[in-house]
N, C-alpha and C positions, 0 to 999 in steps of 0.2 A: 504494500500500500504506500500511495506517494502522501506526506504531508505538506500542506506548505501555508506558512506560519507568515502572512501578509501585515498584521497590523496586532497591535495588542493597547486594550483599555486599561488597563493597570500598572501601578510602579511605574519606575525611574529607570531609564536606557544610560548606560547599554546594558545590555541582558547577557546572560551565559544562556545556553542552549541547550535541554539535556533529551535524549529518547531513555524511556524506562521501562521496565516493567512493569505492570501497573500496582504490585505494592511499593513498587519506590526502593529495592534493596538493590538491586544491578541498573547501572545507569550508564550510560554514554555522551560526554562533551561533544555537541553536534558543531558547536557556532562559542567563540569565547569574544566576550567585550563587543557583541552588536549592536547596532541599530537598527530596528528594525518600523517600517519597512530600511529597506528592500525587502521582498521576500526572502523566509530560509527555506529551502525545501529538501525533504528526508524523505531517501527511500528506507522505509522500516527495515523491507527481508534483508537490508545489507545486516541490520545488527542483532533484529529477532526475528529469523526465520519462520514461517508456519505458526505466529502467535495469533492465536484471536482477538486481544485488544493490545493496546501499550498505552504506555503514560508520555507525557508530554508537558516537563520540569520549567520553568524559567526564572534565573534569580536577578532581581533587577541588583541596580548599583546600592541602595539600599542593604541586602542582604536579606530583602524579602522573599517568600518563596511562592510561585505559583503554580499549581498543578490542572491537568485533567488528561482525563483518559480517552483515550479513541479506538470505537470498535472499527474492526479490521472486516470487510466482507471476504465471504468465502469466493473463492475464484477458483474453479476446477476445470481439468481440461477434459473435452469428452470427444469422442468419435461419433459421427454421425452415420449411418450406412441405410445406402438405399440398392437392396436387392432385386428390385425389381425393372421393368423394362419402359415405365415412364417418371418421370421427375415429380419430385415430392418434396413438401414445402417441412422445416420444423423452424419450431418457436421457442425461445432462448433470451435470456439476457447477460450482455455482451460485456464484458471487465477483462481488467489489466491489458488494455489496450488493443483488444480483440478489433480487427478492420471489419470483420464479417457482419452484417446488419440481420436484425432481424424480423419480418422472417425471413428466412435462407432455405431457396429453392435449391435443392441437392438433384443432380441431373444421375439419371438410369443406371443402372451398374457404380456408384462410384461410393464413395466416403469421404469425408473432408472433417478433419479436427478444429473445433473449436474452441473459447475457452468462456464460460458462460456461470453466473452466481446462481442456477436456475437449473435443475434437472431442464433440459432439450424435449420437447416433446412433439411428436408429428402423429398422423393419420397411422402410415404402415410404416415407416423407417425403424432403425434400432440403433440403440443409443449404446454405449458403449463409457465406461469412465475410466479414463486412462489416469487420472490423480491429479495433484495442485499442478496448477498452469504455470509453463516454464518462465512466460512473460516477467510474474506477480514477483 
């Protein structure tokens, strides 16, 4: 999951920057002595791979602390297959950067992997869950 930390209503800049776990005991310096804006933006799986939420630390110049948590969607990669001899549409929602729209008309004989927060659902195709999406 991308965060990205645009503006902030509280404290005194510059801020330290931290991604956490969401009890706050493993933590990582993203950004030291910002101002922010500019934007900071964090890709989470660099630091917490496969977590469901993380935390999201800031100490302004003060020594104050601010936290919150951010739930992480699931993004799974799946196979779509259409065995059959005409084109058939499935219906999905589309994450970590998936180009594929939906719905996605899947043509005759073929399969095409997606990566979608949505079990994949069509008419007659079959779905297939190949795991977390390589993108995410």
């Amino acid at each position: 999951m991308i965060i990205q930390i645009t503006g902030v209503t509280s404290g005194t800049s510059p801020y330290d920057v931290f991604l956490c776990d969401t009890g706050y005991t493993s933590c990582f310096l993203i950004s030291g002595s910002c101002q922010i804006p500019p934007t900071v933006t964090i890709e989470t799986n660099n630091f917490f791979p496969n977590y469901d939420s993380i935390g999201v630390k800031l100490i302004d110049s003060n020594g104050c602390i601010y936290t919150e948590n951010k739930l992480c969607p699931t993004c799974s990669q799946y196979r779509l297959g259409n065995g059959g001899g005409t084109p058939i549409q499935f219906t999905f929602t589309p994450c970590c950067g998936e180009t594929e729209t939906s719905p996605y008309t899947l043509s005759a004989l073929s399969t095409k992997d997606v990566c979608s927060s949505t079990l994949p659902t069509s008419s007659s195709g079959t779905v297939s869950l190949l795991g977390n999406c390589p993108s995410c």
